[in-house]
VEXLUMFI-646292 format. One record per residue: x, y, z negated of N, C-alpha, C, CB in turn; residue in one letter. Coordinates in steps of 0.1 Angstrom, whole numbers, plus 5000, padded with zeros to 4 digits. Each point is the difference from the previous one (the first is absolute). Glycine has a CB too. Layout:
N
XYZXYZXYZXYZA...
//
This chain:
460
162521579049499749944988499749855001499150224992X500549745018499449905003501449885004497450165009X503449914997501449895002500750014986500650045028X499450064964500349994988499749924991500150155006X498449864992499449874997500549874995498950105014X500849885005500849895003501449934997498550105013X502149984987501250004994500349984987500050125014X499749914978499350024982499949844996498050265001X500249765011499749814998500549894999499050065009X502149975003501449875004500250034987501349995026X499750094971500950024990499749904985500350265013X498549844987499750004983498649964999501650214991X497649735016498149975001499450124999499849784988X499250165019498850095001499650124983498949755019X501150344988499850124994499150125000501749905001X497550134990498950145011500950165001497049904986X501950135015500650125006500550104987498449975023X500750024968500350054986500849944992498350085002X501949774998501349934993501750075006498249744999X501350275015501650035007500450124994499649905024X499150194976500650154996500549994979497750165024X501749734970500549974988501250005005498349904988X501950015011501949905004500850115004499449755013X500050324997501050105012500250084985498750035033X500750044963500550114987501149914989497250165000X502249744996500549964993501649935001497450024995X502749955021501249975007500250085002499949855008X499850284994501450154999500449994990499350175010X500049904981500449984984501149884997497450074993X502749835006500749884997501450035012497449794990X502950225021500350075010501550104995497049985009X502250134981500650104998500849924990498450215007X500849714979500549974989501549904999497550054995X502249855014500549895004501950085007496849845006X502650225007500850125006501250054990497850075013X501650024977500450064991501149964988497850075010X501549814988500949924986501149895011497549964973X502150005039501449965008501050125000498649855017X501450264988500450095002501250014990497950075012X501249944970500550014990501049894996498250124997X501549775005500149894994501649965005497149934999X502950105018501249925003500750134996499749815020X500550334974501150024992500250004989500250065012X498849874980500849924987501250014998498849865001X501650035008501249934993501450125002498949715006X500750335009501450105002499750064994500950015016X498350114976499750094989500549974989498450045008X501849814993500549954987500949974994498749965003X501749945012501750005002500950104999499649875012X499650264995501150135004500150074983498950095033X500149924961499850094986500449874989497850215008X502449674991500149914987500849925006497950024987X501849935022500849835006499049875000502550084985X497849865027499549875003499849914989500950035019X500349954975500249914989499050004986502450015010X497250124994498950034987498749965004501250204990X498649755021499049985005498649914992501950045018X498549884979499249904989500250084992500249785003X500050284990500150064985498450115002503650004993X496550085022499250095001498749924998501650155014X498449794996498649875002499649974984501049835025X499450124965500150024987499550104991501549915008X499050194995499350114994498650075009502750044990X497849925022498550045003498549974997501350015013X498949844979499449924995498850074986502349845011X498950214983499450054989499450125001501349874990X499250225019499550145002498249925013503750224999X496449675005498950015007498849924992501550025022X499349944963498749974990499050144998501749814986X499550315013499550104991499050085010502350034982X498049955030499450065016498449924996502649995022X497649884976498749875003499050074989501649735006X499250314982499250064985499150095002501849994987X498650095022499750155002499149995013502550124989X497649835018498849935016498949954992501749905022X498649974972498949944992499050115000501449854984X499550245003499150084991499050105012502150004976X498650035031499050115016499149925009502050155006X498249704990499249915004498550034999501849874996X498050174983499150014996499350155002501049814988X499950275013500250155000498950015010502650054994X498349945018499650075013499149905011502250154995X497149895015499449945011501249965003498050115007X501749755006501149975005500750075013499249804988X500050325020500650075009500750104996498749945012X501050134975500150104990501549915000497350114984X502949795008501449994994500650005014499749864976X500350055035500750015012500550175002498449785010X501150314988500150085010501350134988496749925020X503150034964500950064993500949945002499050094985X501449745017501349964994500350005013500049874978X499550175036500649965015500850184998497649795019X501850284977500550155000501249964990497550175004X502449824989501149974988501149965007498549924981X501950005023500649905006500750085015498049784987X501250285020500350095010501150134994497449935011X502050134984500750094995501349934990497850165004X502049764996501249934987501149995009498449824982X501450095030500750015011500950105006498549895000X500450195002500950115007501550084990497350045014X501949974975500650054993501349904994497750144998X502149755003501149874998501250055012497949764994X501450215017500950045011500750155003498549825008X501350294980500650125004501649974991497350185003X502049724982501249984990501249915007498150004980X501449925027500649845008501250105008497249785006X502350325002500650065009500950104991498149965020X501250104969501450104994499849944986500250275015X500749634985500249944988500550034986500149905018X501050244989500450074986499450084994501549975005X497450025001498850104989500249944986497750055018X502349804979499449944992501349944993497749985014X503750034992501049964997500550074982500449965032X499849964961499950074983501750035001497749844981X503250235014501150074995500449904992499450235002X502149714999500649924991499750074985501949915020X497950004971500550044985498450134999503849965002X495550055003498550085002499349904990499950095029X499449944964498949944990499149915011499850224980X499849825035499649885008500849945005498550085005X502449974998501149885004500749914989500650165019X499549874971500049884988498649935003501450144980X497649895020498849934996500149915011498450194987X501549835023499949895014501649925003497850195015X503349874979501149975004500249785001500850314988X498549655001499649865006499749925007499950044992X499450025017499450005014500949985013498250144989X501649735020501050005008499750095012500749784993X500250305015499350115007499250084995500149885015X499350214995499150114995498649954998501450165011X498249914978498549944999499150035009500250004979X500050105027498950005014499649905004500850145008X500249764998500549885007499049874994502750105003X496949944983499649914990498450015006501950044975X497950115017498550075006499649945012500650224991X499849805020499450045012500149845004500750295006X500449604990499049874998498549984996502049954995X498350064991498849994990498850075006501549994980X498650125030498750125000499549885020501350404980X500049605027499349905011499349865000501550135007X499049814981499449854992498550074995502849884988X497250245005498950054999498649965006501650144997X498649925015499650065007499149845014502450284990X498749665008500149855007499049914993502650025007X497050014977499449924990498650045002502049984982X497850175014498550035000499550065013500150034975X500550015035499050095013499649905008501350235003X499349675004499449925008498849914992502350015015X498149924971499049934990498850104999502049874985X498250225010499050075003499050055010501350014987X499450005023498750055016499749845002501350275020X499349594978499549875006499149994986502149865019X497750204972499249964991498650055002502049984985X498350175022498650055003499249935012500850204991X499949745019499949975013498949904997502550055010X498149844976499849874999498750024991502649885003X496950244993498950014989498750045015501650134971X499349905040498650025005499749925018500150274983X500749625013500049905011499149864996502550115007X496749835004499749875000501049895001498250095007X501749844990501549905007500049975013500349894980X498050085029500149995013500650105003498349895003X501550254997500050135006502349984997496250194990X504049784997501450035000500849905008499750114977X499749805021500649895011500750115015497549774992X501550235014500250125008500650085000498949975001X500850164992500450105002501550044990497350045008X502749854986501850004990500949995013499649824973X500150125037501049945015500750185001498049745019X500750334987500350125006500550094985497949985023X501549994964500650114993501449995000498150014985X502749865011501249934999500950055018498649754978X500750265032500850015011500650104999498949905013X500050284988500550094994500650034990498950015009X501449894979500650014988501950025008497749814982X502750035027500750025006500550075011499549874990X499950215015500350095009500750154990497749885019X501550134971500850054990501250034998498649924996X501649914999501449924994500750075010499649744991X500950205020500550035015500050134998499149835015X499850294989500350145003500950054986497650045017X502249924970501350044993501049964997498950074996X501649825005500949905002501050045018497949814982X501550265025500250055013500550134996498449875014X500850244979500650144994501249984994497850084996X502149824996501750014992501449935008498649974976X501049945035501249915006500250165009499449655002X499850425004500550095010500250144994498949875020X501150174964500050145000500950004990497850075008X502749824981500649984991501150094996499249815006X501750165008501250075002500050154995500349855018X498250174994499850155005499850064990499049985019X499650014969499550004993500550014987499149925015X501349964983500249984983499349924992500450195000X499849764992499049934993498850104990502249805000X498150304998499550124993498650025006502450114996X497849915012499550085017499049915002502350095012X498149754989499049885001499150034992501249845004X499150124981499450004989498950115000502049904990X498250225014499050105001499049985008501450124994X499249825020499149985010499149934995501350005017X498849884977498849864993499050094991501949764996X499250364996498750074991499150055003501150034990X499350065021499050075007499049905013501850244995X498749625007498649915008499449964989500949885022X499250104963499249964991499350064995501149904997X499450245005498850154996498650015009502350174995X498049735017499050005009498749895000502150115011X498349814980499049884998498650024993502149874999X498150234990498750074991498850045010501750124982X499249925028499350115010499049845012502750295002X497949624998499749905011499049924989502549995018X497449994969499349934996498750054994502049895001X498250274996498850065000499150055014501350064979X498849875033499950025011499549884998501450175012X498749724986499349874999499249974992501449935008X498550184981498849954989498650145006502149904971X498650205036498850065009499449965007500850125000X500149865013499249955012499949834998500850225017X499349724976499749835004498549974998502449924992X497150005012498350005002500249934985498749975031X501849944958499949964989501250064996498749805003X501050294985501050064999501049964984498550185019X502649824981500849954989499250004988502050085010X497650104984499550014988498649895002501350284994X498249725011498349935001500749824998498250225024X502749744977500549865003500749964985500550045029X499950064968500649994986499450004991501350085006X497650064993499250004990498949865001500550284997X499549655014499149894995500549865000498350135008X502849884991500949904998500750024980500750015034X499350134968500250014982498849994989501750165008X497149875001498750034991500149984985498749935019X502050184974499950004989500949974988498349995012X502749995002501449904989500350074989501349905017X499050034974500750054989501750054998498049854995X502250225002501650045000500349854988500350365005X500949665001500549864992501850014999497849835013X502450294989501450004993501049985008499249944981X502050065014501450005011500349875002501250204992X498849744996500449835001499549915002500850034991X497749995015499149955007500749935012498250164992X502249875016500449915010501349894998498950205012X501649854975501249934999499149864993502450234997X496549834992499549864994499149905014499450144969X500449915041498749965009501449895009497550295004X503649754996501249945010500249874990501450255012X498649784975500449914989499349925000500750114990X497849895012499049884993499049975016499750114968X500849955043498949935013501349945008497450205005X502549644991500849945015500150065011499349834995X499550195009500150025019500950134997497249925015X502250184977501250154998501349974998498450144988X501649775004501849944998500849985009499549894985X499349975027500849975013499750105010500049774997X499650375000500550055011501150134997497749915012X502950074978501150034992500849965007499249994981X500949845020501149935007500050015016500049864980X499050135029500250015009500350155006498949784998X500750354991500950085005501150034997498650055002X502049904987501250044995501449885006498550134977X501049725025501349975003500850045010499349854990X500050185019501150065011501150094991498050015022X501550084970500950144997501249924992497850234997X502049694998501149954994501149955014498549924975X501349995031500949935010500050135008499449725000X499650355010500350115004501450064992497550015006X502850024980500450094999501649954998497650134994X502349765005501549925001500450025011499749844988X499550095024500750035014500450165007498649795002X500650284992500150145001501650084996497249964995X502849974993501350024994500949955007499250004980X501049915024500649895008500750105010498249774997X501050265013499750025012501050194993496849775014X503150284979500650154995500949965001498950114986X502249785007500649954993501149995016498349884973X501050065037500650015011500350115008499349844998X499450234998500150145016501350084989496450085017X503649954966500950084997501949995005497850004982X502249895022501449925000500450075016499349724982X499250265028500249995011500050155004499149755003X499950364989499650135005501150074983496749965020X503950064974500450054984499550155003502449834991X496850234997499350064996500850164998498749764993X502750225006501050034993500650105012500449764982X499250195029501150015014498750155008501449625007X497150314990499050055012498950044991500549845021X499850214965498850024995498849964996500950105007X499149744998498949944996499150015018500050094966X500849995040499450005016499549855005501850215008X499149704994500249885008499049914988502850055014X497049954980499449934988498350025001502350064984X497650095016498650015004499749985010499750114989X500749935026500249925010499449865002501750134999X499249824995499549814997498649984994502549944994X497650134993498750004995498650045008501650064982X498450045024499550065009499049885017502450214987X498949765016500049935011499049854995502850125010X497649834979499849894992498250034998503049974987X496550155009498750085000499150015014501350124983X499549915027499450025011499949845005500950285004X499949604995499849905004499049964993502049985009X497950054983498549904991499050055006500649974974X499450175025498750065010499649985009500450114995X500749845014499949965016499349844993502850155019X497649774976499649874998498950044996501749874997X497950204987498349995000499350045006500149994986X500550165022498850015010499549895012500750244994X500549675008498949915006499549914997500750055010X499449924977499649874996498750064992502549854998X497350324997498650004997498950035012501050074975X499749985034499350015011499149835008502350235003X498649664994499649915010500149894987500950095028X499649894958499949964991499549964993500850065005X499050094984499450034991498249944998502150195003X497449885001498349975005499649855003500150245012X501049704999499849895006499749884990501450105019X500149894975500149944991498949974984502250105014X497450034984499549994987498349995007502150174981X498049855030498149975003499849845008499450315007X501949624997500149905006500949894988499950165027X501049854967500149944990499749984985501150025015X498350114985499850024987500750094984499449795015X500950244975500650054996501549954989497750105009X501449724990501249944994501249995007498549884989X500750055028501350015005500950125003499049845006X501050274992500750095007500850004981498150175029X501449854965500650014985501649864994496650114995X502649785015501049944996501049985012498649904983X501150125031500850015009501450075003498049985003X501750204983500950054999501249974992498450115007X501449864975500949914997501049855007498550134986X500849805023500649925008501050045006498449915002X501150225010501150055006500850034994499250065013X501150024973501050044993500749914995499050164998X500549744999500949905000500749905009499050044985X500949935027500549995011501250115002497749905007X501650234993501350095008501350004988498150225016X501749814968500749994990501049865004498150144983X501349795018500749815001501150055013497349774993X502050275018500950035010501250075002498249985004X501550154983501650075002501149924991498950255002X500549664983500749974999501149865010498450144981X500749795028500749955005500850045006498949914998X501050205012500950135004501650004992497650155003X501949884983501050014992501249885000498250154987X501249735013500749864997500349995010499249904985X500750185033500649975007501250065002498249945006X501750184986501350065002500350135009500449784995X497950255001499750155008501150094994497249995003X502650155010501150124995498850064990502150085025X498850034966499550124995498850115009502449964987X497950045028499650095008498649915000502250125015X497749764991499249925002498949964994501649985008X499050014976498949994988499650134997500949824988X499450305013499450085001499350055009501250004989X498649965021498849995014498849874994502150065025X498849854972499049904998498950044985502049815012X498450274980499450054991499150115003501849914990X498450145018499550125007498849975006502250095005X497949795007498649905003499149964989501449905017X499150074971499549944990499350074996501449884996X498850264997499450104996498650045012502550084987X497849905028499250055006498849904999501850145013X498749744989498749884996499650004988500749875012X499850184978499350014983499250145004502349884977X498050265023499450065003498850015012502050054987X498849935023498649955012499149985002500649975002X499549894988498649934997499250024989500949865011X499850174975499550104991498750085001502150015000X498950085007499150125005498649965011502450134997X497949735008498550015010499849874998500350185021X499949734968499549864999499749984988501249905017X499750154976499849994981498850074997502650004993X498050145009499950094992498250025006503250104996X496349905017498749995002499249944997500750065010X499849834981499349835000499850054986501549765017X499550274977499749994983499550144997501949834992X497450255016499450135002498749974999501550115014X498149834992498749895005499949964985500649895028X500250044963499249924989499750074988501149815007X499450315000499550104988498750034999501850105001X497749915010498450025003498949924990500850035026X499049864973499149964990500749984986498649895018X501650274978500550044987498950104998502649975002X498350084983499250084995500850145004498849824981X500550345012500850075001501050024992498750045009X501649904979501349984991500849965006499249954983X500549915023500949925000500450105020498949714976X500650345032500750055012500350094996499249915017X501050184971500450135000501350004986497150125012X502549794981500749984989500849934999498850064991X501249815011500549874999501050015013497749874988X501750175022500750015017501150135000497549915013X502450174974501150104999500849904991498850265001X501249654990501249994993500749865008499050124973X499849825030501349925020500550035003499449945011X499850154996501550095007500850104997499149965011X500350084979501150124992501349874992497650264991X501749754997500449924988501049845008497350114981X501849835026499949875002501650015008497049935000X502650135014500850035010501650014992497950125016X501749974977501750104997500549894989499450345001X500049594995500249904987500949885006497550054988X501849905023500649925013501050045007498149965002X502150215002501350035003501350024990498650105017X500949934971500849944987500849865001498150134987X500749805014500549854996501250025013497349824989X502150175025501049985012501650084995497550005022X502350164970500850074999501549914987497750245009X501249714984500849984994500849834999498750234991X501049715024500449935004501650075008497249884999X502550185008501250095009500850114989498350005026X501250064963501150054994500349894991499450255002X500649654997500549904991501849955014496449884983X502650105027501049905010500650095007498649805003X500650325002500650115010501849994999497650194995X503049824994501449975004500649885010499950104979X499149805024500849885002498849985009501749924978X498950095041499050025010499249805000501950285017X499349654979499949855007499049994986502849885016X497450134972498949954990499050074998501449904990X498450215018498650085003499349915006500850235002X500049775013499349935011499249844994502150145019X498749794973499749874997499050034990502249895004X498450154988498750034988498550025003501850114990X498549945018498750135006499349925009501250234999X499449705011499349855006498849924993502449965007X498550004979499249844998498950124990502349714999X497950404996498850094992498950045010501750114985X498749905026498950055012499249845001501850235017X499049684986499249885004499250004990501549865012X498950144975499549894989498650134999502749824983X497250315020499150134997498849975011502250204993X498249725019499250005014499049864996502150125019X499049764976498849934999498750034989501849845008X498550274979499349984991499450095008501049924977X498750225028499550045009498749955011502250074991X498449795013499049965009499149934994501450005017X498949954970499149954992498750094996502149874992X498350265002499550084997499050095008501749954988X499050035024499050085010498849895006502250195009X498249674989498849925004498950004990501349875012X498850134977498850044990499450174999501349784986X499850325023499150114998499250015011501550114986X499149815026499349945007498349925000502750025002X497249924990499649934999498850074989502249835009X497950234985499350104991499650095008501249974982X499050085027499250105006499149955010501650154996X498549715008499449975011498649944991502349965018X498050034969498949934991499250154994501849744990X498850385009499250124997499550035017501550104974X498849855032499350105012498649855003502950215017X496949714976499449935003499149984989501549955015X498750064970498850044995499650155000500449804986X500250295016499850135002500550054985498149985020X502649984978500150104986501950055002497549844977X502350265011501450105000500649954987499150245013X502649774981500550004994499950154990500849805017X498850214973500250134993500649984986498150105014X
//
């Protein structure tokens, strides 16, 4: 225990003995979750490609949009409903079993397949591909919007900001170790497996998180319910659209709107980008979407490999040694650097093979650092909030906000997706012109939190 310690200390600072056993539970949990929606996530697109087609791709992003308003409606409302481990532990079950059960359809698809000239098969016959294909987008976008927003919302109701400084390093490492172990399950079993087969696997590690987080409101020496209820003392329910008016009318809530969401726009261009290549190079048509997830896959496990080291030796360093503006505006920079880079690539007269590797890197640095520079930093500024605004306001960011942002990016690429050279161009000078307003924005949310942690007061 004692070299363990030690270990911990380097890593992530000094810690007692009862903080470690916090983190340690709460880094399984995150562990499993993180794990789980990788797992899911990189088959998206072959799920999607194989049952509808690539090319519909933006259109899906689109509609997911609106089905994750009616998701945001309905959380709100359990916001008020339920405790906040209580709701964790129905919509983590929900979501588990939704899974599995996704992945029995995914795998025997003609359960669901309607009979030409059938009263359902008129009714959906508008629909490109099968609607499964539609679904099991919309239900993994789901899933990506409210489970992680949700467990970093509890995390952040019962952290100090010294203490998260810290202990976000180690939650975020395990986060990535995650990524990796399912991102690793699908590049080596895919074949074997199925995408079906996957899908079930993620349902049943998500059925397991209820179990890991009622294990941390037992045994932790401060325990969740005791942290909450005196952090809520007495709140008032306040309705579904409470968080959307709290995003509307508090600056700092606005800018951290933007510094979570611009990535997902440029993210989701390059992303497209980067499809747009592996389909040409792997066709979907030939291998079932095999070689596709593959890529996707591999593309998963490299970010993993990158964040786990960078939250290992990174993460912590950074935000207890620089601070939190800097790590917030550090990350838009890089993205604009690496974006500027491929296009030069392009004007040199790179191959198809090539920009599609180079896109591939790109993703791994937008995601990479994301995951263990962004995404920890602007975790952190949630803390001198209120509970509206980290449980309400921080669902429709990332629900609402996020998928609104992958809209915009989507409907950048289904506008251009035909035409690879005015994607690529287009999508350049939108990323630049998205990064500077970005760095603008993150120096004043910057700049606002360093001014609440210094008169001591919270945003509500």
């Amino acid at each position: 225990m004692s070299y363990f310690t030690k270990i911990t200390s380097f890593l992530w600072g000094e810690m007692s003995k009862d903080e470690l056993k916090r983190f340690g539970i709460l880094s399984a949990t995150y562990f499993i979750l993180i794990g789980a929606y990788w797992l899911i996530r990189v088959m998206k697109d072959p799920v999607f490609s194989t049952l509808v087609g690539y090319q519909y791709q933006p259109f899906a992003k689109m509609i997911s949009l609106v089905s994750i308003i009616c998701v945001l409606l309905f959380y709100n409302k359990l916001v008020d409903l339920l405790k906040r481990d209580i709701l964790f532990y129905y919509i983590a079950t929900f979501f588990g079993f939704g899974f599995i059960g996704l992945g029995y359809l995914v795998a025997n698809p003609s359960i669901l397949t309607a009979q030409s000239g059938s009263i359902l098969g008129n009714l959906f016959s508008f629909i490109p591909g099968k609607f499964l294909g539609w679904f099991a987008y919309c239900f993994i976008e789901a899933y990506g919007s409210i489970m992680p927003a949700l467990f970093l919302s509890i995390v952040a109701s019962t952290m100090s900001t010294e203490l998260a400084k810290k202990g976000y390093g180690m939650l975020f490492t395990f986060s990535q170790l995650g990524l990796i172990l399912g991102t690793w399950t699908v590049a080596t079993n895919v074949k074997a497996l199925g995408s079906g087969a996957l899908l079930a696997i993620g349902g049943t590690s998500i059925c397991i998180m209820p179990f890991l987080l009622r294990w941390y409101i037992k045994h932790s020496p401060i325990t969740l319910a005791e942290k909450i209820e005196k952090a809520e003392h007495k709140h008032e329910k306040t309705g579904m659209l409470e968080g959307l008016k709290i995003l509307l009318s508090r600056p700092y809530v606005a800018g951290l709107l933007v510094v979570t969401t611009m990535y997902e726009i440029i993210g989701t261009i390059v992303e497209f980008q980067m499809g747009l290549c592996a389909i040409k190079i792997y066709p979907v048509d030939i291998d079932g979407g095999a070689g596709f997830a593959w890529l996707k896959a591999m593309n998963g496990m490299t970010i993993g490999f990158l964040s786990l080291i960078f939250a290992l030796l990174g993460t912590s360093f950074l935000m207890r040694r620089f601070g939190l503006k800097f790590c917030i505006i550090s990350y838009p920079t890089i993205i604009g650097i690496t974006v500027a880079s491929i296009f030069a690539f392009y004007i040199a007269g790179a191959s198809l093979y090539f920009l599609m590797w180079a896109f591939f890197v790109a993703m791994v640095i937008f995601k990479g650092l994301s995951y263990t520079l962004n995404n920890p930093s602007k975790e952190v500024m949630y803390i001198p909030t209120s509970k509206d605004v980290k449980f309400k306001a921080k669902s429709w960011i990332d629900g609402f906000g996020c998928r609104t942002a992958k809209g915009a990016g989507a409907t950048v690429t289904g506008s251009l997706g035909g035409n690879f050279s005015s994607l690529l161009i287009f999508g350049t000078f939108v990323s630049l012109g998205l990064v500077a307003f970005w760095i603008f924005v993150a120096a004043f949310v910057g700049n606002k939190f360093n001014q609440l942690q210094k008169e001591n007061k919270i945003i509500e």
